[in-house]
N, C-alpha and C positions, 0 to 999 in steps of 0.2 A: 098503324101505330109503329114506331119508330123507338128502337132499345138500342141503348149505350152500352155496350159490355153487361150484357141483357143476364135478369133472373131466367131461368129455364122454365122452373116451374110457374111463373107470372106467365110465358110465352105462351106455355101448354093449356093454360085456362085460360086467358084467351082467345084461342083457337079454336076450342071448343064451343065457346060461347058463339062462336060465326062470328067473330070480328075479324076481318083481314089484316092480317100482322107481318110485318117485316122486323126481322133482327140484324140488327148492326154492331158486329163484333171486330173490336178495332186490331184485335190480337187475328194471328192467323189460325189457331186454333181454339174452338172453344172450352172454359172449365177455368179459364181464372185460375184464381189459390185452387178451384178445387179440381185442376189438371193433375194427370196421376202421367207418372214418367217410367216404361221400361227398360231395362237396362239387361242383359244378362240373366232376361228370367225373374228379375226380383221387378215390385210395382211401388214405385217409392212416389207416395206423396207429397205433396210440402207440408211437411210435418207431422205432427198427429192431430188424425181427423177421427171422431165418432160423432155415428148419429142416434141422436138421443129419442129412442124407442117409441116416447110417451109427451113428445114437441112436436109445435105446429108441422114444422117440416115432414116428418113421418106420417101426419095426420095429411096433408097436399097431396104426396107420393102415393097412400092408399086411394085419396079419391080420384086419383087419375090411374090406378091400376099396378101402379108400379111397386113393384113387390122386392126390394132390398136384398140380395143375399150376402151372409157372411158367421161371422160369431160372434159371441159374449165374450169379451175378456174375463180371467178371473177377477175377485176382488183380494184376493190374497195379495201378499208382496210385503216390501221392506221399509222401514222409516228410516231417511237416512237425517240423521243426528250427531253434529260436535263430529263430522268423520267416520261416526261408527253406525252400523245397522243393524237396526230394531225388526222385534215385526212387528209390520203395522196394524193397529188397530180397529178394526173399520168394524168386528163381529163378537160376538160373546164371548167365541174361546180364544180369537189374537188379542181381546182386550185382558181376558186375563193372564195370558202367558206371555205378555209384551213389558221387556225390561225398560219401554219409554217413560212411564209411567210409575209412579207411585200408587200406592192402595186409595189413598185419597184421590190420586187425580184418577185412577181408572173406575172409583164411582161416580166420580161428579162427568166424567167421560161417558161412563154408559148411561147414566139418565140424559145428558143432553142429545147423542145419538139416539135414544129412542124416542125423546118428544119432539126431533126434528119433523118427522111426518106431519105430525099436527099442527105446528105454528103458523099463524097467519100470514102467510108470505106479502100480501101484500099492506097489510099491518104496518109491514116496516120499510115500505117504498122511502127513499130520500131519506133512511136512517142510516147516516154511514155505518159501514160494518164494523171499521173499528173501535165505535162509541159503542154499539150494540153488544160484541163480544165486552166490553171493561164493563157495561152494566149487566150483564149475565152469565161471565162466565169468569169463575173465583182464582184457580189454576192457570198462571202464566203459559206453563206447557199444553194443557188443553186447548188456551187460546191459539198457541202453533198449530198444533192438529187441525181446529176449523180452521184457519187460514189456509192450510195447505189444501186443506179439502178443495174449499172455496175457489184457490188457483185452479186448480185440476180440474175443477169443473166448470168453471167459466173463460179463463185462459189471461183473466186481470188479474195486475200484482198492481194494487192502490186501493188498500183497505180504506185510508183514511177520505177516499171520494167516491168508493164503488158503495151505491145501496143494496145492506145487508136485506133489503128485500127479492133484490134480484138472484142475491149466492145463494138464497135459503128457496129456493124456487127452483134454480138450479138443480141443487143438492139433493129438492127428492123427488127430482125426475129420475138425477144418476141409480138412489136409494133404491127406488122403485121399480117401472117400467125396464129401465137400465140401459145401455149403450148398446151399439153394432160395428164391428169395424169388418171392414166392407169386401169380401170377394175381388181381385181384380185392381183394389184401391177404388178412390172417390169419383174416376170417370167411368166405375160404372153408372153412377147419377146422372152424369154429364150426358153420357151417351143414351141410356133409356129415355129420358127427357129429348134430347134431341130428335129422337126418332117417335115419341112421342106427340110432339110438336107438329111436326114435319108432316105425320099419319093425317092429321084432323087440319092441315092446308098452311100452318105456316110455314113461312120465305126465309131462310137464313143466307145472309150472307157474310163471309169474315173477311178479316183485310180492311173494312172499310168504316175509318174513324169519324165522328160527327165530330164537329166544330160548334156548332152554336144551336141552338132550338128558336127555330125565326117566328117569332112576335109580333105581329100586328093587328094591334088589337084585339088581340087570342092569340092563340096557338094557330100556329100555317104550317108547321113541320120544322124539319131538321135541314144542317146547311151541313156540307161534307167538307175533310179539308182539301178535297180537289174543286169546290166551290158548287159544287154541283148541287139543287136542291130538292129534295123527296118532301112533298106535299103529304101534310097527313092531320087530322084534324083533334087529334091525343098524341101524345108522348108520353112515354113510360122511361124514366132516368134510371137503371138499376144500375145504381152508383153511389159510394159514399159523400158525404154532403160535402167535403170539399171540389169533387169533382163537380158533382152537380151545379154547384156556384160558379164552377168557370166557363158551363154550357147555355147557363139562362143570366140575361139581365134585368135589374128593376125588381128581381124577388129578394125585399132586405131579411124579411125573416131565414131566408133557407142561407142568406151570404153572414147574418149574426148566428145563425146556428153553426154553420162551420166553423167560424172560428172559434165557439165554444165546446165544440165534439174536446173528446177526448180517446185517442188512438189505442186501442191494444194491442202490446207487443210484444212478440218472442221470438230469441235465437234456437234457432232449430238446425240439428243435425240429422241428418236421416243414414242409419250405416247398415252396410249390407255385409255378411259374413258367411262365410260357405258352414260353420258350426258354430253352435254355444262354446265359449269355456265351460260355463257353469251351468247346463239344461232346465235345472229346478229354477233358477234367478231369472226372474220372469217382469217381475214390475219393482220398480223403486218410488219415492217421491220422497224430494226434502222438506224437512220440518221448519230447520231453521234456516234454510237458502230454499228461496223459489225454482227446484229444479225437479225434473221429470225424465223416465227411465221407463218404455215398455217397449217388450216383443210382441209386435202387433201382428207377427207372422203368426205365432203362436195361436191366436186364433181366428184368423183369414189369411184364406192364401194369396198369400205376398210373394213368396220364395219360392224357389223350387225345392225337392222333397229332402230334407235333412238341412238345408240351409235355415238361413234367422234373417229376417230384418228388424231392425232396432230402430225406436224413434226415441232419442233426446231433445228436451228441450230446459230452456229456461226460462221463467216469464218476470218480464221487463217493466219498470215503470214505466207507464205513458208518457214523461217526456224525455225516458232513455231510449232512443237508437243501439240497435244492435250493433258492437262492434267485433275486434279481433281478441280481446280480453275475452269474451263470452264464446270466440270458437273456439276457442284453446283450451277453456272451463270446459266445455262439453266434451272436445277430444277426451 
């Protein structure tokens, strides 16, 4: 079996299963987006990553052994609004001592927080979210709130095409189970998994790109771009659907789904600082700009001891590209 800029954990149950697996990783190191980079002691990922406690992911990682370390962030932090910051409201006592909010909207705020747990998530598959908040939620401002939520937890800014079944599914994973940010950064993943893999017989090699997935009559394997070909009687594409469409021919549904995916996007800044100015200023998130503000050192070691790393981000419409306007916003 034959992987293109290969799932880890797809690799590792396979392997286990006794199938003989080969991984073909066209980068020279493996971890993709979820490569973590050191620098000076500080473990800077691209971007901010958490993993979500109580998602399939975390459910893989325990059945193969692999046991995560790191911390909870807090849920406290700030609403930043019109320039000025709030506390955010996410709990009983920041929704009442939270100047975002009016008395009115911090009731109809706390009952929609507390029947979040309960709502049929899938109920509202293909409901866009932004038809779903203007039918049930009265308060313009409150409608901010979920939306910002809904960004932070999913990492899309496109109410009016994302289904509000998927943010509210999201939402009370975060509510619930709740996140982990990671020991080391994200290639501790990379790397457990890899050695993981490796322990129970699979083949990793990096460096080396596939080109095409050769067809005859079936699956025959993969062609290399030094033309070389490795025989293999499955192929596993862990790649997104535009890639996969430039590796296979004759699949019209996976080359019509590409062109209908829709990308998500964010400028991310990741800043390293030998101290806080401000020690207690820990998390931010904008209300009315899709923007993001934590010290994720704060709670995994990231830094070394009295230092911060900071991850900014913003999130993007799907058919905005990140440009120099959004590094400069984030500076």
């Amino acid at each position: 079996i034959a992987l293109d800029r290969g799932d880890r954990k797809l690799l590792a149950l396979l392997a286990r299963a006794g199938r003989p697996v080969l991984l073909c990783e066209r980068s020279a190191s493996l971890g993709g987006r979820a490569a973590t980079r050191e620098r000076d002691g500080f473990h800077l990922n691209l971007g901010p990553h958490a993993l979500y406690l109580g998602g399939p992911g975390a459910g893989v990682l325990a059945e193969l052994g692999i046991q995560p370390r790191g911390g909870a962030p807090r849920t406290s932090g700030y609403a930043l609004y019109r320039g000025r910051l709030f506390t955010l409201p996410v709990g009983f006592v920041s929704l009442l001592t939270t100047g975002l909010f009016s008395a009115a909207e911090k009731i109809e705020a706390g009952r929609l927080l507390a029947r979040l747990p309960s709502i049929d998530a899938r109920s509202l598959d293909g409901v866009a979210l932004s038809d779903w908040l203007g039918r049930t939620v009265q308060h313009p401002q409150v409608r901010r709130l979920l939306l910002a939520l809904g960004r932070l937890a999913t990492y899309v800014h496109a109410p009016d095409r994302q289904s509000a079944g998927a943010v509210i599914a999201q939402l009370q994973l975060a509510l619930g189970p709740g996140v982990l940010y990671l020991d080391g950064g994200w290639q501790q993943l990379v790397d457990a998994l890899r050695d993981r893999a490796t322990a129970l017989g699979a083949h990793i090699e990096v460096g080396r790109a596939v080109e095409r997935v050769v067809q005859e009559g079936g699956v025959r394997g993969v062609r290399f771009s030094d033309g070389r070909v490795q025989p293999a009687s499955a192929v596993v594409l862990a790649v997104g659907l535009a890639a996969a469409a430039r590796l296979i021919e004759g699949q019209t549904s996976v080359h019509a789904a590409a062109e209908a995916v829709l990308p998500a996007r964010a400028a991310c800044l990741d800043v390293a600082l030998s101290e806080l100015p401000r020690p207690r200023a820990l998390f931010a998130l904008g209300i009315d700009q899709p923007l993001y503000l934590s010290v994720h050192s704060a709670s995994a070691r990231l830094a070394p001891p009295g230092a911060a790393l900071i991850h900014v981000a913003k999130y993007l419409a799907p058919d905005v590209p990140p440009g120099d306007d959004d590094r400069q916003e984030l500076e």
